[in-house]
LUMNUTI-798364 format. One record per residue (C-alpha): residue number from 1; residue in three letters; x, y, z. Coordinates in Angstrom, 3 decimals, m for minus. Example, Ala and Ser with C-alpha at 12.3 -4.5 7.8 and 13.67 -1.06 7.14 Angstrom:
<sites>
SITE   resi   resn          u          v          w
SITE      1    ALA     12.300     m4.500      7.800
SITE      2    SER     13.670     m1.060      7.140
</sites>
This chain:
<sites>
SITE   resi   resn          u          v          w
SITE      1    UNK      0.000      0.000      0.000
SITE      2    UNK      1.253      3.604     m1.154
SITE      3    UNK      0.657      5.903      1.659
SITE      4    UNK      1.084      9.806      1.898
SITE      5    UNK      2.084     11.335      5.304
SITE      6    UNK      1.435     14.958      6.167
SITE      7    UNK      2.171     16.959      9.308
SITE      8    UNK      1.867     20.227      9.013
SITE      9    UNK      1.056     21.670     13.314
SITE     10    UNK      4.578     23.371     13.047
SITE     11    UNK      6.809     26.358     10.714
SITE     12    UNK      8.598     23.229      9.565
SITE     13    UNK      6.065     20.766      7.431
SITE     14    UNK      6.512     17.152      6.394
SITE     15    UNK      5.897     15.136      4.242
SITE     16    UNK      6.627     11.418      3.705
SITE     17    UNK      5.919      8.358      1.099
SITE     18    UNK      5.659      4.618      2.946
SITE     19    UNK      5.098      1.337      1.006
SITE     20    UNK      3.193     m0.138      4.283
SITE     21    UNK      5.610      0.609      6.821
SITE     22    UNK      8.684      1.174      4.778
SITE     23    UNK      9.703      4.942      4.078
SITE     24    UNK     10.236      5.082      0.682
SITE     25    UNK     11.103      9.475      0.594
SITE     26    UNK     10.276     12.006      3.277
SITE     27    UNK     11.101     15.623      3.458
SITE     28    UNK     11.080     18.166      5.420
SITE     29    UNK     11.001     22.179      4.662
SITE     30    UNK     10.489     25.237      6.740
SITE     31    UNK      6.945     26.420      5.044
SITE     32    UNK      6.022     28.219      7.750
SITE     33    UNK      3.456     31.338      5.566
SITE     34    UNK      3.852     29.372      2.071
SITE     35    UNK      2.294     26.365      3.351
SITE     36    UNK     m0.491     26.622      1.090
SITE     37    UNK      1.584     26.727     m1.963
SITE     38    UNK      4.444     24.168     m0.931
SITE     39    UNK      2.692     21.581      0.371
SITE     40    UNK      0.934     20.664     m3.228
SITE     41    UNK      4.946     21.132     m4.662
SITE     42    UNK      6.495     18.574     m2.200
SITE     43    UNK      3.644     15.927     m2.575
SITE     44    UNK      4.306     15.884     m6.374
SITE     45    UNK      7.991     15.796     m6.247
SITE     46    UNK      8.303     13.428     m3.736
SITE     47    UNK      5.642     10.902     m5.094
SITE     48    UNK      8.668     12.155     m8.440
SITE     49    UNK     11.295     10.630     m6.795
SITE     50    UNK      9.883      6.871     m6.587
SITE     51    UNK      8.428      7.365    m10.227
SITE     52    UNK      4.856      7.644     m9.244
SITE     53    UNK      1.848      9.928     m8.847
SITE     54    UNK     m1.145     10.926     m6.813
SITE     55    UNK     m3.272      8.093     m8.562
SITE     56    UNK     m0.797      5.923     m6.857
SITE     57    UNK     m1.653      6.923     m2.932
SITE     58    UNK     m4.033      4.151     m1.699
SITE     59    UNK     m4.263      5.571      2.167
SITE     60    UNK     m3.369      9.020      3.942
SITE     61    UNK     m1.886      9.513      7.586
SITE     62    UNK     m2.038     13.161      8.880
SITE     63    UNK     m1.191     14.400     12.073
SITE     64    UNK     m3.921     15.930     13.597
SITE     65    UNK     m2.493     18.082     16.255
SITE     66    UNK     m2.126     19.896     18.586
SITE     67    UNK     m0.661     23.006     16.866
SITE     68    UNK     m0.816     25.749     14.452
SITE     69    UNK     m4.598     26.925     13.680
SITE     70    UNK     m3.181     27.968      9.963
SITE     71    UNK     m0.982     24.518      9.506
SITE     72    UNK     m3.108     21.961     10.803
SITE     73    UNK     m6.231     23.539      8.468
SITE     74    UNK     m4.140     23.215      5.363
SITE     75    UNK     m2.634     19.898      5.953
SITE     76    UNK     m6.085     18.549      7.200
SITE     77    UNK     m7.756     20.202      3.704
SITE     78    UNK     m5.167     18.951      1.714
SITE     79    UNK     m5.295     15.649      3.345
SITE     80    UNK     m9.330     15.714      2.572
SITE     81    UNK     m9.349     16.422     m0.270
SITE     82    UNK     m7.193     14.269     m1.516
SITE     83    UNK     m8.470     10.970      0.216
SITE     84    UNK    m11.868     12.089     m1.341
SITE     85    UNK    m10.774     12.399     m4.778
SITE     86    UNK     m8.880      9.478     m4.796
SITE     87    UNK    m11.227      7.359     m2.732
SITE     88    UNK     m8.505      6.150     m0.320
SITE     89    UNK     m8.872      5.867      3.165
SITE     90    UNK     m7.391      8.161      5.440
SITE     91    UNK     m6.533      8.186      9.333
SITE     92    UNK     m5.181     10.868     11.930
SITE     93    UNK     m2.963     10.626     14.602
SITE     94    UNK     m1.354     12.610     16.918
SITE     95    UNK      2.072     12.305     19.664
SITE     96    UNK      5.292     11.525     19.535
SITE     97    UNK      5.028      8.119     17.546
SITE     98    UNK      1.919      9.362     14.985
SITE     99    UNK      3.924      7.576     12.109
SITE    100    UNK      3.957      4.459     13.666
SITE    101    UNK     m0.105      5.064     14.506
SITE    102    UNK     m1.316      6.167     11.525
SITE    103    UNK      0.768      2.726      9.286
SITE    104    UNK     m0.772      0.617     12.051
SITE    105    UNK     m4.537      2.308     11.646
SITE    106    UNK     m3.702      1.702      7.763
SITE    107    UNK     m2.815     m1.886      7.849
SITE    108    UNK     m5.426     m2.729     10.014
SITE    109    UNK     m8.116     m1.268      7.300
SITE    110    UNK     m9.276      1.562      9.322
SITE    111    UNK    m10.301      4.503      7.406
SITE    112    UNK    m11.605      7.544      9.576
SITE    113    UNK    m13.224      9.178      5.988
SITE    114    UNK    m12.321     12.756      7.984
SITE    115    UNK     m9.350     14.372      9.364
SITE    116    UNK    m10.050     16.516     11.549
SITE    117    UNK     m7.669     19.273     13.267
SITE    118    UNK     m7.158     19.395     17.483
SITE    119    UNK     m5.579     22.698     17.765
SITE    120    UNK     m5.244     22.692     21.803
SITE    121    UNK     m6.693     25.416     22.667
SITE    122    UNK     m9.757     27.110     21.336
SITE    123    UNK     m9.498     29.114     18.393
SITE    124    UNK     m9.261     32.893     19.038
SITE    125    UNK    m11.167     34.659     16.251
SITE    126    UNK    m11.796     38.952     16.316
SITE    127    UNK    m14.792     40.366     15.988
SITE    128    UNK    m16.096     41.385     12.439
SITE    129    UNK    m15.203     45.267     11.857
SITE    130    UNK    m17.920     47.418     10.941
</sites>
């Protein structure tokens, strides 16, 4: 099984390709404001590197959080998104060993259909200026 990891709670992001449980590329790049654009860049060229593509994923591990509101929406959307389109399942995970959680969730079928963020904390929003 192809699987796509995703963390995205800090400045740094990462992003890894497994075969099951073997890591097959993984990179990681300070993002911190260009998240949204660099996170679609590093997918592609890793899934490059191993000479495949996103038809290829067949499951998607993201870490849920706790962390950044801004990071955690993005990878979470991205993560979405992309287990919808490609009608793969897709699990989240958080802690020190959420690599190790999210293969295991994987290989054991589960598929959570949603990832949802934890930021933490709750979110601080302003009021709408008139």
């Amino acid at each position: 099984m192809l699987i796509l990891t995703i963390r995205t709670d800090q400045p740094d992001a990462e992003v890894g390709i497994f075969a099951d449980d073997k890591q097959l590329c993984y990179q990681t790049w300070l993002a911190h404001r260009q998240l949204s654009v660099t996170i679609h860049q590093t997918i592609n060229k890793q899934l490059k590197k191993i000479n495949q593509n996103l038809n290829d994923i067949q499951g998607i591990v993201v870490y849920k959080g706790p962390g950044s509101f801004t990071g955690l929406r993005i990878g979470c959307s991205v993560a979405n998104a992309l287990a919808y389109s490609l009608a793969v399942p897709i699990v989240v995970t958080s802690g020190q060993d959420w690599l190790k959680q999210g293969l295991t969730k994987l290989a054991s079928g589960e598929n959570q259909k949603l990832a949802l963020p934890e930021y933490g904390a709750p979110v601080h929003t302003t009021e709408q200026k008139h």
